[in-house]
Each structure stands twice: as C-alpha cells, then as structure tokens.
N, CA, C and O of each residue as an XYZ file, in Angstrom:
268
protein
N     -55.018    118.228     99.988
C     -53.726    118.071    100.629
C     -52.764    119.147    100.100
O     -52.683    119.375     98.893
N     -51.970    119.864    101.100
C     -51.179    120.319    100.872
C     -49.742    119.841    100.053
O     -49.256    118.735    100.289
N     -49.042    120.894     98.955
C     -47.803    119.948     98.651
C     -46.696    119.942     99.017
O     -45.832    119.462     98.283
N     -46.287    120.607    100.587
C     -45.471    120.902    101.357
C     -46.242    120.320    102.459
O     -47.399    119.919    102.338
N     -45.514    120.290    103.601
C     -45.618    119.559    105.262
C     -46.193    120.850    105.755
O     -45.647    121.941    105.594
N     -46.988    120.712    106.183
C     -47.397    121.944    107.118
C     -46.864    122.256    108.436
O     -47.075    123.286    109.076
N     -45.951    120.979    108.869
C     -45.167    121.537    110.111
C     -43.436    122.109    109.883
O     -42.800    123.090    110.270
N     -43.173    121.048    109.148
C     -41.844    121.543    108.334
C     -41.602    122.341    107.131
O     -40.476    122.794    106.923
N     -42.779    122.591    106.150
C     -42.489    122.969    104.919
C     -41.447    121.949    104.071
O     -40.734    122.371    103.161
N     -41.464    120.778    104.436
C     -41.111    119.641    103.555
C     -41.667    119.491    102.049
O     -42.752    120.004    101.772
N     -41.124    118.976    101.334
C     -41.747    118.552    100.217
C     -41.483    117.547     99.822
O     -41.868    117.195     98.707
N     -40.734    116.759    100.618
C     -40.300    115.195    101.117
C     -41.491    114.413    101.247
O     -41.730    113.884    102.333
N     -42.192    114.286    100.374
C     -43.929    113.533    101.202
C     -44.044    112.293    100.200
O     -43.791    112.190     98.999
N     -44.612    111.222    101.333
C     -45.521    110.153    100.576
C     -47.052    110.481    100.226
O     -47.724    110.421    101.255
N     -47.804    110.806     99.107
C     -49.084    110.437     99.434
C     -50.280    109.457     99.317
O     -50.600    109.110     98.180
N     -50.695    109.170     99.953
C     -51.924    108.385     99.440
C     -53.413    108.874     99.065
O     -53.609    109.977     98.553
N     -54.364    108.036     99.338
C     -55.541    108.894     99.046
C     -55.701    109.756     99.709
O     -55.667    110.832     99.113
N     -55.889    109.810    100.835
C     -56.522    110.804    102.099
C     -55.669    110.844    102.932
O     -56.022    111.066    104.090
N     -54.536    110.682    102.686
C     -53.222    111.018    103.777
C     -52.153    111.264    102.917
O     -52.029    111.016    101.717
N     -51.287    111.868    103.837
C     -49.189    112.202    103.441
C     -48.520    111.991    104.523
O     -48.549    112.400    105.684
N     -48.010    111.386    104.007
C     -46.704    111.108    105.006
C     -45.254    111.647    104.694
O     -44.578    111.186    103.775
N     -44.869    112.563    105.449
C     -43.731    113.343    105.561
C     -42.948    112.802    105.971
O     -43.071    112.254    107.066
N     -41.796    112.738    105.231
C     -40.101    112.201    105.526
C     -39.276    112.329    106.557
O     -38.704    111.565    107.335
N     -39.395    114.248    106.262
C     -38.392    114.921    107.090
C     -38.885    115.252    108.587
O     -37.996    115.480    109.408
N     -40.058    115.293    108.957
C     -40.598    114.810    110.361
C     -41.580    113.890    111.161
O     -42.041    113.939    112.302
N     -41.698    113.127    110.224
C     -42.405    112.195    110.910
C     -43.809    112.056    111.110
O     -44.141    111.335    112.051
N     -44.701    112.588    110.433
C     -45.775    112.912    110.962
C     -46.984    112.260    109.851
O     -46.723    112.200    108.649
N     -47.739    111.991    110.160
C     -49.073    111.750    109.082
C     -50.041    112.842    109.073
O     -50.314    113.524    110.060
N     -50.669    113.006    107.625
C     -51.180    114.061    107.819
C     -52.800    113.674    106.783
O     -52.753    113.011    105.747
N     -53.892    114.162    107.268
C     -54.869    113.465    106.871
C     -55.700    114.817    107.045
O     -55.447    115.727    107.835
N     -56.747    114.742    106.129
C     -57.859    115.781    105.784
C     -58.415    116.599    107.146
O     -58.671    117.800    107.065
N     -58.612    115.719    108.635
C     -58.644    116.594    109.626
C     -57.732    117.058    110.586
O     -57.877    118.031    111.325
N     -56.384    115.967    110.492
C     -55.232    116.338    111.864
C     -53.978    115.475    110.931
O     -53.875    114.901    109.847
N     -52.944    115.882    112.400
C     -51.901    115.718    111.629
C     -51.344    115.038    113.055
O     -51.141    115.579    114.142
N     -51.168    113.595    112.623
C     -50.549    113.122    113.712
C     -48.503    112.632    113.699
O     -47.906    112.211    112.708
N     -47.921    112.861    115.010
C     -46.435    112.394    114.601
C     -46.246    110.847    114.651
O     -46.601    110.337    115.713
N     -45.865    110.199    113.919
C     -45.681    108.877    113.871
C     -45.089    108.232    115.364
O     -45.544    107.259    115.965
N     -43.834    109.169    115.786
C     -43.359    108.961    117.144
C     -44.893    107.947    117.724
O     -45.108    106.735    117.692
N     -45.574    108.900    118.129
C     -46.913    108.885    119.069
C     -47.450    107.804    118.514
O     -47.798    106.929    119.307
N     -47.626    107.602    117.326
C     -48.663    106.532    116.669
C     -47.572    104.768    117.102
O     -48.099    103.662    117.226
N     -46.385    104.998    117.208
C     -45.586    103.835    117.308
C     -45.529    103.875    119.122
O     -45.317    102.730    119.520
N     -45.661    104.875    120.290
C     -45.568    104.268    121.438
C     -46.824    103.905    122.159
O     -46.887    103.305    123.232
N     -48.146    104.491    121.195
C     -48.772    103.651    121.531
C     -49.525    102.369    121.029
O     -50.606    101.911    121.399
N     -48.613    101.907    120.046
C     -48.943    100.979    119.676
C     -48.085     99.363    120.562
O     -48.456     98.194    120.669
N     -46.972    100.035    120.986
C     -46.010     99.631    122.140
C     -46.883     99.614    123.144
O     -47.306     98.472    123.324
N     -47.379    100.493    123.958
C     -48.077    100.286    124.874
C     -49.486     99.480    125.015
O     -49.955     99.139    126.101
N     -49.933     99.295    124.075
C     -50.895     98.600    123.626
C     -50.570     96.935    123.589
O     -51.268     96.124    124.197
N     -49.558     96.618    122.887
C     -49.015     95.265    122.817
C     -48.614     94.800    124.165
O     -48.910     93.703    124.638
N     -47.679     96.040    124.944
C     -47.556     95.403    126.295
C     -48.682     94.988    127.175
O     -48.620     94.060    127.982
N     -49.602     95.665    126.982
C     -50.329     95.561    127.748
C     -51.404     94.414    127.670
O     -52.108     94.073    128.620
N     -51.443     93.682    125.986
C     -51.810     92.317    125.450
C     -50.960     91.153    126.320
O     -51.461     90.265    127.010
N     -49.325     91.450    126.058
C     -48.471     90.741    126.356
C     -48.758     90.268    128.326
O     -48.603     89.146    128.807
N     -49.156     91.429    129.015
C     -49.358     91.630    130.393
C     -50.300     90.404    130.532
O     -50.072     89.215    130.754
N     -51.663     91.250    130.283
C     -52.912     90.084    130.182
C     -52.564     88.862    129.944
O     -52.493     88.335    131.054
N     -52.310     88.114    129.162
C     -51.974     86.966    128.389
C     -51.281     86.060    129.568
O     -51.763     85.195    130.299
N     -50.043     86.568    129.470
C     -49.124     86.238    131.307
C     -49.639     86.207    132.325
O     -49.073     85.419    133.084
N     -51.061     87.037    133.038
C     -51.304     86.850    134.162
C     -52.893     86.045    133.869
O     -53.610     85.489    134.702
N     -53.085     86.194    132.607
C     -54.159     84.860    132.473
C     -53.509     83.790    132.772
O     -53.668     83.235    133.859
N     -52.804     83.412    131.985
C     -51.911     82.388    132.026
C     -51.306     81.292    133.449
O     -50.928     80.120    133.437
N     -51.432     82.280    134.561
C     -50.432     82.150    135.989
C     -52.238     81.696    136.672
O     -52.415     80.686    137.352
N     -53.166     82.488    136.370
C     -54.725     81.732    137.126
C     -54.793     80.385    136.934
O     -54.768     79.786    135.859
N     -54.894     79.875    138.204
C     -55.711     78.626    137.979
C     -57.074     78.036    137.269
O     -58.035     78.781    137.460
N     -57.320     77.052    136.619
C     -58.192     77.067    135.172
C     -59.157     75.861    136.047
O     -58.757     74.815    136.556
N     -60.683     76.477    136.007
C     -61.572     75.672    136.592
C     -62.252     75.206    135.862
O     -62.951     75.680    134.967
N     -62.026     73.902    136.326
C     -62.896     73.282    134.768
C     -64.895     72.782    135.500
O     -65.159     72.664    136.697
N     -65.889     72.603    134.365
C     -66.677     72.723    135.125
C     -67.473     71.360    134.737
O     -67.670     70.939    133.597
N     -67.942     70.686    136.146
C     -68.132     69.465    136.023
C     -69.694     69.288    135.473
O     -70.151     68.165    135.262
C-alpha cells in the first residue's frame, strides 16, 4: 500500500490489512483497484430498494395454500 492516496495524494488514510481508506476523497483502495465509496453506497441503495420492491409485490400476490 501506498502512503499517500493515489488519486488525491492524501495522506489522510485509514488502513487496514489489505485496504485504505482515504478521507479527503472518498475512495477505498485495495491491492487490485480503487473503488469511490460514493459508488459502493448507491449501490448498496439500489440493492435494498430493490429487496424493499420484491418483498411489497410478494406481499400484494395472492397466497395458495395447498390442499
């Protein structure tokens, strides 16, 4: 791991074992890529909605029970 941000030149960083997490932009950064947190949080949003979706239109089916 680098001890600066490789997108910002930060030195604002959390690290852990096999990752850093940068302060000043947001981003995680791990032995092969470097992802922005932004991205990692809308699709984790989109993901839940889309639990939340399912769930609701299970919910609205009629439930056959079997004799």
């Amino acid at each position: 791991m680098n001890s600066c941000c490789s997108i910002c030149s930060s030195a604002n960083q959390v690290t852990f074992d096999s990752a850093a997490v940068c302060m000043d932009c947001a981003t995680v950064t791990t032995s092969f890529a470097t992802f922005p947190v932004g991205l990692m949080v809308l699709a984790g949003t989109v993901v839940a909605l889309g639990i939340m979706a399912f769930k609701k239109i299970r919910s609205m089916l009629p439930v056959k029970l079997a004799a």
